[in-house]
N, C-alpha and C positions, 0 to 999 in steps of 0.2 A: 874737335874735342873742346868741350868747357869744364868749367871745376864752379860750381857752387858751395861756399861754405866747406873745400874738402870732397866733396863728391863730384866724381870724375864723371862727364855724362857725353853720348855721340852730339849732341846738338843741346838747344836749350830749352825744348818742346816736351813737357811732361802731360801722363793721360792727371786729370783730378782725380778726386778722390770721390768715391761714389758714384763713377761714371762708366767706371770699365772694368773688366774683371776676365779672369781669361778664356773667355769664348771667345773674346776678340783674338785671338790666338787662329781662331780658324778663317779667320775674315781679312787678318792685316799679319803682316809680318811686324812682331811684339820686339824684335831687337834691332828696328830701328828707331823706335822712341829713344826721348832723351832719358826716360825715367816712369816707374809706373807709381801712384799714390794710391795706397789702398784705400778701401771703403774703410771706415771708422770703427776701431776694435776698442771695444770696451770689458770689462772685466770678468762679468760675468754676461751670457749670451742676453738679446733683448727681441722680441716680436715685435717691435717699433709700433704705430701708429694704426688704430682699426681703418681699415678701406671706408670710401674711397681714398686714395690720396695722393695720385697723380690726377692732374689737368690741365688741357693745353690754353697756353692764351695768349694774344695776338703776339708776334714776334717771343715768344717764350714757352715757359711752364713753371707750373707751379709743383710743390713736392711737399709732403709731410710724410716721409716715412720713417721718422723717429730712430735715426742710427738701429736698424735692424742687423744682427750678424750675430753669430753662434758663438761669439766670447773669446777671451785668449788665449784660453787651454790650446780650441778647437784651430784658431787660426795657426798657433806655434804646431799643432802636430799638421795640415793637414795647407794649409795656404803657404808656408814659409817654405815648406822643401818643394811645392810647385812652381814660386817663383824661383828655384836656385837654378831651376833648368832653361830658362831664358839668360841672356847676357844683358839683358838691362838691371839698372839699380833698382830696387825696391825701397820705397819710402812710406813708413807705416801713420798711417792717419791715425790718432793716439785720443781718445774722446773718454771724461768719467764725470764723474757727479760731486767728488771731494777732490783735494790736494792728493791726498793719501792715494786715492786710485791712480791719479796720474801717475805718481810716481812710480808704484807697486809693477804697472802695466809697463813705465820704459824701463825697467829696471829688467825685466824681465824679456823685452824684446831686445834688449841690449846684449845680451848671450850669444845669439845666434850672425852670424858672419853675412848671410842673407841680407839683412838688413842695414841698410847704406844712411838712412836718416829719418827722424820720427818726426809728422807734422802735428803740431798740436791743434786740436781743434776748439776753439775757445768762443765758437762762433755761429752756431748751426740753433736755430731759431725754434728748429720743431721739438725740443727735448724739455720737460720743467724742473727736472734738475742739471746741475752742471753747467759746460760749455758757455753758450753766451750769457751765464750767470755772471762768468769770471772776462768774459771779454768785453761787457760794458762800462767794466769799473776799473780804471787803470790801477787801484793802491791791488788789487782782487790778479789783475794780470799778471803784476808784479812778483805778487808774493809766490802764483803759481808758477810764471816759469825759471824764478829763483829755484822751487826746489826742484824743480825737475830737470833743470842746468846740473844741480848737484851729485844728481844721482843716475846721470849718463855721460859718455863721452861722444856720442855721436852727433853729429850735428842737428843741429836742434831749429825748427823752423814754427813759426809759428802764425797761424792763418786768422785775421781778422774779418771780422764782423762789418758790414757797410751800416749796421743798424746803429747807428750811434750819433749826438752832434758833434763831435770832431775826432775823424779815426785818428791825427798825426798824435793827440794824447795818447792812445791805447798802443800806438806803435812806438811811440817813445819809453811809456812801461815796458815794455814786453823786452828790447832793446838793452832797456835799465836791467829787468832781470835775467839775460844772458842768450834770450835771443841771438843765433847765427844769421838768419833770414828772417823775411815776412812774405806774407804768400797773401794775395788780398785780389779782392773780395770773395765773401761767402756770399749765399744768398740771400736777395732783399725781402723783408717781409710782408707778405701780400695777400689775397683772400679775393676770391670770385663766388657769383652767385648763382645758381640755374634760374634764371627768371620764370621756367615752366615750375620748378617745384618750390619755386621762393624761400629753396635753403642751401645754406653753402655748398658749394662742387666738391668741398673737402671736410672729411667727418672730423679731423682736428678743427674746423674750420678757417684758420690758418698755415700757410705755409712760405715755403723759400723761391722766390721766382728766381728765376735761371735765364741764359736762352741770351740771347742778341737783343732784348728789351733793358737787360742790365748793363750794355759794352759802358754809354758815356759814362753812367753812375762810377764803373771802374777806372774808366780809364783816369776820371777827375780825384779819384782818390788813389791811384797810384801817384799821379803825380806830384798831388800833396805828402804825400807821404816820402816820396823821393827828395822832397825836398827838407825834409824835414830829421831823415836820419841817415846815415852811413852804410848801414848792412845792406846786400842785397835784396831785390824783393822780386818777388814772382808774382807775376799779373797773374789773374783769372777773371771770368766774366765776359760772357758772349761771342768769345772767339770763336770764328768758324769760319774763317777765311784765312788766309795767307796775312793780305793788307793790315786786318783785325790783328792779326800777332805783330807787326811791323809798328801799329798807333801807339800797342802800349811800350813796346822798345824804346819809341821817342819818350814815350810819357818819364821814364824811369828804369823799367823790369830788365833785369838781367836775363829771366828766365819769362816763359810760359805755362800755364794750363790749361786743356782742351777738355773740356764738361760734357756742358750737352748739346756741343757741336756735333761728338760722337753718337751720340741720339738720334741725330739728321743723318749724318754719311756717316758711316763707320769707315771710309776714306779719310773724313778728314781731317785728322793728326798726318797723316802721310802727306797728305797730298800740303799740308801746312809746313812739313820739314822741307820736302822739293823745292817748295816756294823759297822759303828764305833764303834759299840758293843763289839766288837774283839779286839779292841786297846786302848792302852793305853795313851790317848792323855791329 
């Protein structure tokens, strides 16, 4: 058993957010995770990003699907009592365009008992309003997780951007405005080209690489980042191994996330909790 920030979890292995959702229900056993992090709920629903917008590229993928998901209404009636029927925590990925949404949205996930802790997303590269508006500007991070510090009591985690020249500023904002955690890295910002039809692989033309092409990027910014503040932080980025969750342990992270390792095996979150069995972390 660990405790992040108050949240009591089996292990210290949570799915990301955006990566899993529960079909994996029929492929893994959901209640041995340490924690599930949803896909990104915003306020009102959004059709995200015109296709193409997934592509694979060496050791990764690329993704621009523009926080797609049916809104808040939709997720508090119809995702929140599906996750109450599993024994894992529920951790709601919390993503908007103003201050005002942010808040409006934790305020309002904060009601229900389900929900064990809200990650703010301040970070996701594919949206042109919001999110990494506020996580490149630390005075912008500051002010945002000041008030949404004020208007929940839940623990409050908040996921940075690799896209930036020095994350340990944005994680010292975030921190300053009442940050419990940091969950770091999001994805890097990237862009492929079909050389047959001489136009990008992606009709955003840009997107978030993912995948085991981003481990060192992360691992080198958790550990600045570890050094840098106090609060717990939670790796993400490229894990798909056992050893991969073990590098960023040393680097710093108290905790894990498992992205689009789950893409490749949908084993391996499990087979990554097994592992850590064997060490001494």
């Amino acid at each position: 058993m660990v405790k992040i920030a108050g949240i009591e979890m089996k292990n210290p292995v949570m799915a990301a957010s955006g990566t899993f959702g529960n079909e994996y229900s029929k492929l893994i056993d959901i209640n041995k995770l340490g924690a599930v992090i949803s896909k990104s709920v915003t306020l009102k629903p959004k059709a995200g990003n015109p296709p193409p917008r997934i592509c694979e590229t060496p050791a990764g993928m690329l993704n621009s699907i523009g926080l797609q998901n049916e809104g808040l209404d939709a997720f508090i009636k119809t995702t929140i009592p599906m996750f109450s029927l599993f024994e894992v925590p529920l951790i709601v990925n919390v993503a908007g365009e103003t201050i005002e949404e942010y808040v409006h949205i934790c305020k309002q996930l904060s009601k229900h008992s389900t929900v064990k802790g809200l990650e703010l997303n301040i970070s996701c590269p594919n949206v042109k309003k919001g999110c990494i508006t506020f996580g490149i500007d630390p005075k912008a991070t500051e002010k945002l997780v000041k008030a949404v510090r004020k208007s929940t009591k839940l623990p409050l985690i908040v996921k940075l951007t690799p896209n930036v020249t020095d994350i340990t500023q944005i994680a010292k904002a975030a921190v300053k405005g009442g940050a419990d955690v940091l969950s770091l890295i999001n994805t890097v910002l990237g862009m492929a080209i079909d050389i047959k039809t001489k136009k990008p692989k992606l009709a955003n033309i840009t997107g978030g690489l993912s995948g085991p092409a981003i481990k060192p990027i992360a691992i080198r910014m958790v550990y600045q980042t570890a050094q840098a503040v106090k609060v717990p932080i939670i790796g993400v980025g490229g894990i798909t191994t056992v050893e991969d969750a073990v590098e960023f342990f040393y680097a710093g992270a108290s905790a894990i996330q498992v992205g689009t390792g789950s893409f490749i095996d949908a084993q391996a979150i499990i087979k990554i909790i097994e592992g850590l069995k064997r060490y001494q972390i």
